[in-house]
Structures are given as C-alpha cells and as structure tokens.
N, C-alpha and C positions, 0 to 999 in steps of 0.2 A: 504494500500500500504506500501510495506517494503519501507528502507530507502535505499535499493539497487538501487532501480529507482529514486534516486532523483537525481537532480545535484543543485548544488547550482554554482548559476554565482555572479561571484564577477568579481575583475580588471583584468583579465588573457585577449590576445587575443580573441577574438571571432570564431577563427578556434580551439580553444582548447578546446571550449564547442562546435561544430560542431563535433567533433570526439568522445567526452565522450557521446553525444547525441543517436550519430551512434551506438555505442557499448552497449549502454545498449536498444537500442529497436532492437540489433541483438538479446539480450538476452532475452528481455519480450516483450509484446505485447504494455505496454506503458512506459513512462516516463515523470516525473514531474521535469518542471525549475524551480527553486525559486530565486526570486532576489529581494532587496529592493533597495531602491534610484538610483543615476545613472546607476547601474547593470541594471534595468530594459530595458532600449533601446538597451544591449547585448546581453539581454536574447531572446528580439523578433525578432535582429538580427538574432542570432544563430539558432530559431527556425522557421526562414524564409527559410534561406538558406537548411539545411536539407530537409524540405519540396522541395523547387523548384528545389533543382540543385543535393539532395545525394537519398536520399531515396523517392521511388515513392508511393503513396497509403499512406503515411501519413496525421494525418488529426489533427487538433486542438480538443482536445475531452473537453477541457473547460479551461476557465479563470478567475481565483481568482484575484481582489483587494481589499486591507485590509490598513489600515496606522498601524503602531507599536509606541511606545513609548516610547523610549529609554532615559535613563537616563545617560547623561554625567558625567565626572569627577569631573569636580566642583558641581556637585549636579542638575544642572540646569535639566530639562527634554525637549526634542523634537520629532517632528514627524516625523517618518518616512515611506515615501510610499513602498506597499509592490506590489508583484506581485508572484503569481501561474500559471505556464502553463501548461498544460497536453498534451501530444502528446501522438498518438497513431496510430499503423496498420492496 
C-alpha cells in the first residue's frame, strides 16, 4: 500500500479525518488510519462515523495493535500504544 492511502490521526478534530477518510477511499478502494496513544479513540471515532453516517458499503478490512518505543529527550524510553485500521469498499 502506497502512502497515498494512509492518514495518520493525531490532535486535529475528528471531522477532519472524517473528510481526509472520505476523499481518499473516493480515490482507492481502501485506506489505512494510523494512530498511537490518545489519537487512537479519534481514529475509531473517525472510522465509525464514515462507516454509519458518510459512506455506505464500507467495511473494517482489518486491525493492527503494536506498542512503539519511543525515546524521550532526557534519554528516558516509553511505550507507546499503536493502532492500524484499514477501511475499505
């Protein structure tokens, strides 16, 4: 999968990854959400709402959980939860 169908959810409202959602499974058959830490409950948000209320025949074609590991500034390292959602037509 190109990186054209990804969307990556971060802090932005959740109707603004409802519309990047829209647009790119106007353009492809699917599209991948990627979020880590608190993004995650915007991303299922976001991928609810498409489903039930924008676009019909949409269907969950799979779901990735992973933790990362990210290294802070002081050095310290922490975990962090990830998530993959895949939608599709």
């Amino acid at each position: 999968m190109s990186n054209d169908n990804v969307v990556f959810v971060g802090s932005k409202p959740v109707m603004n990854y409802v519309l990047a959602i829209t647009t790119q499974l106007n353009n492809s058959k699917e599209v991948v959400l990627k979020s880590r830490g608190q993004a995650i409950t915007r991303s299922v948000d976001a991928a609810e709402i498409v489903r039930n209320r924008f676009m019909e025949g949409v269907k969950v074609k799979g779901i990735v959980i992973d933790t990362e590991e990210l290294t802070r500034d002081d050095g310290t390292k922490m975990n962090v939860s990830t998530m993959e959602i895949t939608l599709a037509k």
